[in-house]
N, C-alpha and C positions, 0 to 999 in steps of 0.2 A: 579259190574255193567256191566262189558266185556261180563259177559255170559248171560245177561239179552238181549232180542230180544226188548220188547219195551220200549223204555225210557221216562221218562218225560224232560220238559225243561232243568232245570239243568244239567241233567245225558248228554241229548245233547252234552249242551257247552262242559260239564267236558272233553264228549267222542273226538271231537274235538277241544277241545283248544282255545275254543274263548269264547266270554264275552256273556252271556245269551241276551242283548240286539243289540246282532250282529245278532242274527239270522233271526232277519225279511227281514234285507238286504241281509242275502243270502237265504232267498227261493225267495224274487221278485229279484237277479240275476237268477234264475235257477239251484241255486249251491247244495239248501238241498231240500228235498222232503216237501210236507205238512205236516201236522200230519195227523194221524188218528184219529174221532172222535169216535170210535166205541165202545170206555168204556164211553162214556157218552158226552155230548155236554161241561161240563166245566172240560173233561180229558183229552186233547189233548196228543196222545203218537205218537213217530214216531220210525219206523222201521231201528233197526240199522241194516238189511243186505240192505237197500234202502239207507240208508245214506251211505255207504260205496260202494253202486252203483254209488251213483251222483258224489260223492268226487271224485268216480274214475273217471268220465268221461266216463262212459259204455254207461248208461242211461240216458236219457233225463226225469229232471222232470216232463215235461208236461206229457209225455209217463208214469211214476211214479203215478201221480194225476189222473188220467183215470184209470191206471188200480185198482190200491188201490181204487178207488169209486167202482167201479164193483164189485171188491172184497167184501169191506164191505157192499156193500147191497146185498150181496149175504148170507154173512154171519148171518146178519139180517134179512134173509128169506123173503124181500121182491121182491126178484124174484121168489116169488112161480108159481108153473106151470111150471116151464121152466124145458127141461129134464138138467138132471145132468152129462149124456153123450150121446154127440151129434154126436162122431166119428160113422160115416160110414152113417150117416143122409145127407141126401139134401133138400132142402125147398123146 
C-alpha cells in the first residue's frame, strides 16, 4: 500500500491511523486533501504525496483542492486549446 500513490478510503485510514469515519472531520478541518474523482464519480482516490503534504503542514488544502481540479480537468482534456507550454508567453 506505501508504494501505491493513489489510495482508496481504507488504505487512507490504514495509511494514517485513524478510523475511516474520521476522515470527513479532517478534510472539513483542513487537515487531509479531497479525493480525486478522476477514476470515475463513485471512485474517490486521494493522493498519498498530498496527504503527506497537508499532515505536514507544507500545504494548505484549499491550495491542494484548486490545484488537483486543474489538474484533473486537465487531464481530462477538458482544457482543450490551451497551449501545454506557456513559458516565455504573454497575454
Amino acid at each position: 500500500m506505501a508504494e501505491d500513490r493513489w489510495l482508496t478510503r481504507d488504505e487512507v485510514a490504514a495509511y494514517i491511523k485513524k478510523r475511516v469515519d474520521y476522515l470527513p472531520r479532517l478534510q472539513k478541518a483542513g487537515k487531509l486533501p479531497k479525493p480525486s474523482y478522476l477514476f470515475g464519480p463513485k471512485s474517490p482516490l486521494w493522493d498519498r504525496h498530498l496527504i503527506d503534504l497537508a499532515l505536514s503542514g507544507n500545504v494548505s488544502t484549499e491550495v491542494d483542492g484548486i490545484v488537483e481540479g486543474i489538474a484533473d480537468e486537465i487531464r481530462a482534456g477538458s482544457l482543450k486549446g490551451r497551449h501545454k507550454n506557456t513559458r516565455g508567453r504573454h497575454p
